[in-house]
C-alpha positions as CSV (number, residue, x, y, z in Angstrom):
1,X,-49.6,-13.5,-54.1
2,X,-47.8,-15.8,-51.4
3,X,-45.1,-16.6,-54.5
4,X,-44.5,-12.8,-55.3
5,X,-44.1,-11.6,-51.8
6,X,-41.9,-14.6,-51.4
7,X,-40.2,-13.5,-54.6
8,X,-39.4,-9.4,-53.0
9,X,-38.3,-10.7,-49.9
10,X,-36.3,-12.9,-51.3
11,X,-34.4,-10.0,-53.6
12,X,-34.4,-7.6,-49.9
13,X,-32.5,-10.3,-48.5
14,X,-30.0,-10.7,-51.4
15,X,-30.0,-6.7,-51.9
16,X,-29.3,-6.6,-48.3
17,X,-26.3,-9.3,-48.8
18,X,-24.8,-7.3,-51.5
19,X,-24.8,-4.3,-49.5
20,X,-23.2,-5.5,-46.6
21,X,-20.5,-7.3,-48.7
22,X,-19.6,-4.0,-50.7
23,X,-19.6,-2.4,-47.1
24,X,-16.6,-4.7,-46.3
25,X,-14.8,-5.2,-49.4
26,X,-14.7,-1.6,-49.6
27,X,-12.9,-1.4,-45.7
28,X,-10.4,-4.1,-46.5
29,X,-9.7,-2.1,-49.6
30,X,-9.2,1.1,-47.2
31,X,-7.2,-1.1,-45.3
32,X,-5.0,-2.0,-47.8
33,X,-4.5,1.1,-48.9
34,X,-3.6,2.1,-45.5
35,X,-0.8,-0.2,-44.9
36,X,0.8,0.4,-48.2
37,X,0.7,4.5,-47.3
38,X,1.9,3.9,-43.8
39,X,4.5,1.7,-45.2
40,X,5.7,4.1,-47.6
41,X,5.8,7.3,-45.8
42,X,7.6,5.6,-42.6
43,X,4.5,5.3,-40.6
44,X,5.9,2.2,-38.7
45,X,3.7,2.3,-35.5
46,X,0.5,2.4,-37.3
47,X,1.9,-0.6,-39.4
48,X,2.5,-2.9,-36.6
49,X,-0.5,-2.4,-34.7
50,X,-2.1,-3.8,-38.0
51,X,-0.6,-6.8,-37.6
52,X,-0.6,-9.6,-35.1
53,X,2.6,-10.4,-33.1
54,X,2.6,-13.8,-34.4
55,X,3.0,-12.8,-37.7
56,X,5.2,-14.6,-40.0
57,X,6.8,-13.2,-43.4
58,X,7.7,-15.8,-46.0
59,X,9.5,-13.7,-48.7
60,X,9.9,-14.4,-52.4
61,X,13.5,-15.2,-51.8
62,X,12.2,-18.2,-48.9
63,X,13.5,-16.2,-46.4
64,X,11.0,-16.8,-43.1
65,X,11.1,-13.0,-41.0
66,X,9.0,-12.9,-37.5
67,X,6.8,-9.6,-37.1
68,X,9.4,-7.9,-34.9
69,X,12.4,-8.7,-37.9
70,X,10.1,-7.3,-40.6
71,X,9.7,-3.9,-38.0
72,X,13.0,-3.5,-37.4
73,X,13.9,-3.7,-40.6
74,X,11.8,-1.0,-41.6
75,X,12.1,1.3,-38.7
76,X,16.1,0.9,-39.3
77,X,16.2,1.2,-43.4
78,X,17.7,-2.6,-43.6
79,X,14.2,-3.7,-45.4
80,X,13.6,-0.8,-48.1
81,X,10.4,-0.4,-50.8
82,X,11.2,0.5,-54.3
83,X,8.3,2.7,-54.1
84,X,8.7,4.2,-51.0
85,X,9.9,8.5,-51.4
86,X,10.2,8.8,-47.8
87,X,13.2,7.7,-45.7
88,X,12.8,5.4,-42.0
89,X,12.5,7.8,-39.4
């Protein structure tokens, strides 16, 4: 008897686990899908407040861009996604 309920609460605990880590994958999901919407239809505040101000960009090229860089070359059309339909306001 002692074994079996050990057994259940064992499974509540792990059910429990599950469900909490499926509750956040499935919000850093939404938030990736967020910044990948707000970076393609110009939504440049609700970008940076995302991010921290220390932020550092290492691009595929090597070139190192601070937080601030990476917004201004948004904001001003200098830093442009391939996907984006929507020009920098």
């Amino acid at each position: 008897m002692i074994n079996t309920l050990l057994h259940l609460l064992m499974l509540h605990v792990l059910a429990m686990s599950l469900t909490a880590q499926s509750a956040l994958e499935a919000e850093i999901l939404k938030v990736s899908q967020d910044k990948l919407t707000w970076k393609n239809t110009g939504q440049y505040d609700r970008l940076a407040e995302l991010f921290d101000d220390a932020l550092v960009l290492i691009h595929i090229t090597g070139q190192v861009t601070t937080k601030a860089d990476w917004m201004t070359q948004r904001r001003t059309g200098r830093f442009v996604n391939v996907l984006s339909k929507k020009k920098p306001q």
